[in-house]
N, C-alpha and C positions, 0 to 999 in steps of 0.2 A: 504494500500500500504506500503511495509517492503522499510525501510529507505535503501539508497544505499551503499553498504560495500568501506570501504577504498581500493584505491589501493593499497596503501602503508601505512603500520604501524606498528612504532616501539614501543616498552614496555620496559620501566624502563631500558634503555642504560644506562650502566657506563663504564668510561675506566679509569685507574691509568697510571701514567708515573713517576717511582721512588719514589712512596708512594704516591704521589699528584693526588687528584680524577680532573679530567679536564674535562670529561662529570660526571654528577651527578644523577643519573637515571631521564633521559628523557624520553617523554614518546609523540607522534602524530600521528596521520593518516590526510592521503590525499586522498580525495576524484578522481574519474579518472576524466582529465581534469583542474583540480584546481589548482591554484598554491600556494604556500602556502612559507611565508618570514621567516628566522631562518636569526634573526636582534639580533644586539649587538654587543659589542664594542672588539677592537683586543683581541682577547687573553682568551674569553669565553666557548672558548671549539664548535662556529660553525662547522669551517672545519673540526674537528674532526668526529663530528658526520655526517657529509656527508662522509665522509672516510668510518667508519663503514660500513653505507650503500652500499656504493658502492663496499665495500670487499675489500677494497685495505688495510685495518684496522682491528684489531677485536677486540669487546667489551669483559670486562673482565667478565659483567653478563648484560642481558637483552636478546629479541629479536627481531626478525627486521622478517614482514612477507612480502609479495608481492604477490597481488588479494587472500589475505588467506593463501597462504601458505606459512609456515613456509622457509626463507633461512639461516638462522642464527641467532644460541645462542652458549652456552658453547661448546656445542658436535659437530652443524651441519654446517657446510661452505659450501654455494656452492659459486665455485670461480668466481670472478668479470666477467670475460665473456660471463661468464650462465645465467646471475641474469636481462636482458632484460632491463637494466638501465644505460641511457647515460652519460658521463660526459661532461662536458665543465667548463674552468679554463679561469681563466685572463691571460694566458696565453694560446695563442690557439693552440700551440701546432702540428702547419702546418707541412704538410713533406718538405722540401726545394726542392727537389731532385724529389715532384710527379708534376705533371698538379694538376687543380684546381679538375678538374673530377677524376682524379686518387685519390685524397685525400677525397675527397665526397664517391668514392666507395671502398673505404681501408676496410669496416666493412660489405660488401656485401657478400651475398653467394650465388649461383645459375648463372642460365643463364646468359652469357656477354649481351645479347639482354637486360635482363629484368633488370639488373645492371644501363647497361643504360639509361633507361626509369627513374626509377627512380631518378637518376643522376639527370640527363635534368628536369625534376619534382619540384624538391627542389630549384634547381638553378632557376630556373623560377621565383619559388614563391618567392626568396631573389634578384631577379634581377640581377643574374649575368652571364646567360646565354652568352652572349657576350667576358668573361672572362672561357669560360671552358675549353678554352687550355692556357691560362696561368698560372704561378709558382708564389708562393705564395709573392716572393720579387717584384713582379710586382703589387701587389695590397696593397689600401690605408691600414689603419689600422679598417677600420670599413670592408671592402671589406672581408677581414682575415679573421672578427668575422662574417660577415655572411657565409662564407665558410665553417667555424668551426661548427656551427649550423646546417647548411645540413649534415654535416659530421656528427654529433651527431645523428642526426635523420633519417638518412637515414635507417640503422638496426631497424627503428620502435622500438624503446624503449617505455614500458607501464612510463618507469620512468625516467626523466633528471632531474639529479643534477647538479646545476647551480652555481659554487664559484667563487663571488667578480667579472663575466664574461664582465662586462659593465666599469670596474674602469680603467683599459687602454686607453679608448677612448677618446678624444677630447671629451670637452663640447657641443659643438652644436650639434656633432654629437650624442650622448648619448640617447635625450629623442628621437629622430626619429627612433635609431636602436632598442633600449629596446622595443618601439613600436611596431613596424614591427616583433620584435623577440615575441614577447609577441601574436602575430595577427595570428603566423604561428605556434607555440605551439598550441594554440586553436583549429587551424585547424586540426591538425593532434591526437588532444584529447589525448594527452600526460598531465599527471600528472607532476608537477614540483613541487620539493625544492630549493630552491636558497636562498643562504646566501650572505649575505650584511652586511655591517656597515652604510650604508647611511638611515636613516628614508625616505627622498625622494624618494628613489629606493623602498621600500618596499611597501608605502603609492600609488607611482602610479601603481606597478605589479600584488602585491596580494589579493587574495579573502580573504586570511588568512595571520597574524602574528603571530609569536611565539617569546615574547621575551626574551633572555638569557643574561645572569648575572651568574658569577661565576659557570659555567657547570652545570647549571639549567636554568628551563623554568619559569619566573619569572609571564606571562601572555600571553594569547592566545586569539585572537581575529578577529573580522574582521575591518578593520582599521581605520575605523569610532568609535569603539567603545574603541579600544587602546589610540588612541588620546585624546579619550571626555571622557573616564574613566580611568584612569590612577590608576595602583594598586599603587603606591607610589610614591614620591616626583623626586626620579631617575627614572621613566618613564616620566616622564614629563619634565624633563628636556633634555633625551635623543633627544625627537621631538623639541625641541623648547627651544629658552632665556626664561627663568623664572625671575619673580619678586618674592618674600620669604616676608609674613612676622609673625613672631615670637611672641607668645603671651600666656598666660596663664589660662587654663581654671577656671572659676569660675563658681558653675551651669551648667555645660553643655556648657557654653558661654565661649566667648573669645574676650575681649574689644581688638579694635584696634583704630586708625586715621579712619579710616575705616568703622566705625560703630563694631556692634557686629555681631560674627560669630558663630553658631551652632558648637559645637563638641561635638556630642552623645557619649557615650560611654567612654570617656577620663574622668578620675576622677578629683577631683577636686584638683587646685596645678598642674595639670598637665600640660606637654609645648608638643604646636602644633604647626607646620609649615603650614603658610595658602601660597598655591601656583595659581600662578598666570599667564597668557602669554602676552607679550607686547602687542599686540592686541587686548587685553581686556580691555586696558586700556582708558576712556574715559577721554580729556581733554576739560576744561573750561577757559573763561578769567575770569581775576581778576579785581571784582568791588569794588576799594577806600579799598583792605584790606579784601574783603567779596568774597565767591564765589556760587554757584548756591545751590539752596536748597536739600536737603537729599530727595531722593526717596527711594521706597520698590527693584528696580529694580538695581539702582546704590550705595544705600548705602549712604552715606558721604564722603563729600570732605575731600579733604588733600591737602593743600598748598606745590609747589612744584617751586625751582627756575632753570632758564632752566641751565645746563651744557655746551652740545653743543645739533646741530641736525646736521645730514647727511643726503646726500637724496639717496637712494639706488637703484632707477632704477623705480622700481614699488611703492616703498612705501618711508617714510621718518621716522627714528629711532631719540629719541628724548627722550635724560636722564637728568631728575629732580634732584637735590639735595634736599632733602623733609626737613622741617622745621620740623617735630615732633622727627625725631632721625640721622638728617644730612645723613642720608645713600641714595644712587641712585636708583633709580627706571625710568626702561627703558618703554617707549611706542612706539607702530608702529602706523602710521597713515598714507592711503592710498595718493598716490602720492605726491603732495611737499608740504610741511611745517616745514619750518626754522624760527622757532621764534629765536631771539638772544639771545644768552648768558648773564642774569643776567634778566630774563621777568621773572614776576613770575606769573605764572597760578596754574588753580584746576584741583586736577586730581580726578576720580573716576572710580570704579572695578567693573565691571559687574558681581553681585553677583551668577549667574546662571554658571558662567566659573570661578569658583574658589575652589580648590580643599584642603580639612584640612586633614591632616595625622598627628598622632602624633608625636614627632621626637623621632626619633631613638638615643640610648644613643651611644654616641661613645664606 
């Protein structure tokens, strides 16, 4: 059985703005149906590359195909309303001036009956059938974004490009619409790119991550595996508070408070940064000065004295002042635990969740 072709995939995008390369030959496909995260921080060359795509933009070399075939490289454009791919913005972009239906059906062609139908269709499935004669200043701001959605999909686009479209919204209402928006993609077997800066938003949306760093794709994954494998120290910290700690290989080893840690491949003399996530972190009490014995699975204690703790809703965040090099080391520990300020416990690192990279020379 031949593996299934990309709906969408681009090769080696680059784009320059005044000498400065801002996409950096990128390079992904998306499977039909799939959605797929272009995660990273402001200013990495995302939206850009949704630009491209979507032909509102053009690459100065690469190219961009759709179900195989080619729409654009150096010589060939075809222009953004040809190209059967939706957009949708943080900004949704309503007509002031149409009905809720008049704005669902702005990108309709054919029969007024069949216009309609479909209309009535989408509004359905996003629940607002009840609002399809009104204007868009009449509805909430989540109301907007599912308007905008039927309106995106209404022309059955094989492709919706999805930029930053949930960072407008009210908190609560966020993981119910991304939900619902994510439940009605699916249905209608529409391929999605959607760029984000939030880890959160990617981790719950996508099948696939792509993360970018300086108009390159720095790792590609599915988000189990971006998370728990992290290609370097700035992925890891992108998802998550990191604990660091800094040590030097000897043998292949690297003595820490911590017990010793494997760093294959790092020559000897060489400095690794061992990374870590609050969560990993297991605490002990402190016996007369003494704390719980070194296992294979946690390593060695390190004597830690408390800072403060907070209790954050679901869990309780709680920074050590650590005796071996006075420096802070953050742990999360599942609902409330407020030890006071100036306790001194044992902390130890689930060595199965700790990640060594060599450091990077500045």
């Amino acid at each position: 059985m031949s593996a299934p072709k990309p709906r969408l995939e681009i090769r080696n995008l680059t784009r320059r703005f005044e000498g400065k390369t801002v996409v950096d030959d990128v390079s992904l496909s998306i499977l039909p149906g799939h959605v797929t995260c272009l995660l990273g921080p402001s200013g990495c060359g995302k939206s850009t590359t949704l630009r491209m795509i979507a032909g509102v933009d053009t690459q100065d070399e690469g190219e961009i195909y759709l179900d195989g075939a080619l729409i654009s490289d150096n010589q060939h454009h075809i222009p953004p309303e040809q190209r059967s791919i939706g957009l949708m913005f943080q900004d949704f972009a309503l007509f002031p001036h149409l009905s809720v239906a008049e704005n669902v059906a702005f990108g309709l062609n054919g029969p007024k009956a069949e216009q309609r139908k479909r209309v009535e269709t989408l509004l359905g499935r996003v629940g607002l059938m009840h609002h399809i004669d009104a204007f868009p200043h009449e509805l909430s701001g989540g109301e907007q974004q599912r308007v905008a959605l039927a309106r995106a999909l209404a022309p059955k686009p094989r492709v919706m490009l999805m930029d930053e479209p949930f960072s407008g919204l009210d908190n609560r209402l966020r993981d119910g619409i991304r939900d619902e928006t994510l439940a009605l993609l699916k249905e209608e077997g529409t391929s999605v790119l959607l760029v984000t800066h939030e880890p959160e938003e990617a981790m719950r949306m996508a099948d696939e991550i792509a993360l970018m760093r300086g108009g390159k794709i720095v790792q590609r994954g599915a988000p189990y595996n971006i998370y728990n494998a992290p290609v370097d120290r700035a992925a890891v910290s992108f998802f998550s508070d990191i604990n660091v700690l800094e040590g030097e290989v000897r043998g292949a080893l690297t003595e820490t408070p911590f017990g010793q840690f494997l760093a294959p491949g790092v020559p000897d003399g060489g400095r690794v940064d061992i990374v870590f996530r609050p969560q990993h972190v297991g605490i002990d009490f402190d016996r007369g000065g003494r704390g719980p014995l070194p296992t294979a699975a946690q390593g060695t204690p390190a004597r830690g004295i408390v800072e403060r703790a907070r209790f954050m809703g679901s869990e309780s965040l709680v920074e050590f002042r650590m005796d071996y090099n006075n420096e802070v080391l953050k742990a999360t520990v599942p609902n409330v635990f407020l030890p006071k300020p100036g306790t001194p416990l044992w902390l130890t690192v689930r060595r199965d969740r700790c990640f060594v990279f060599p450091q990077k020379k500045a």
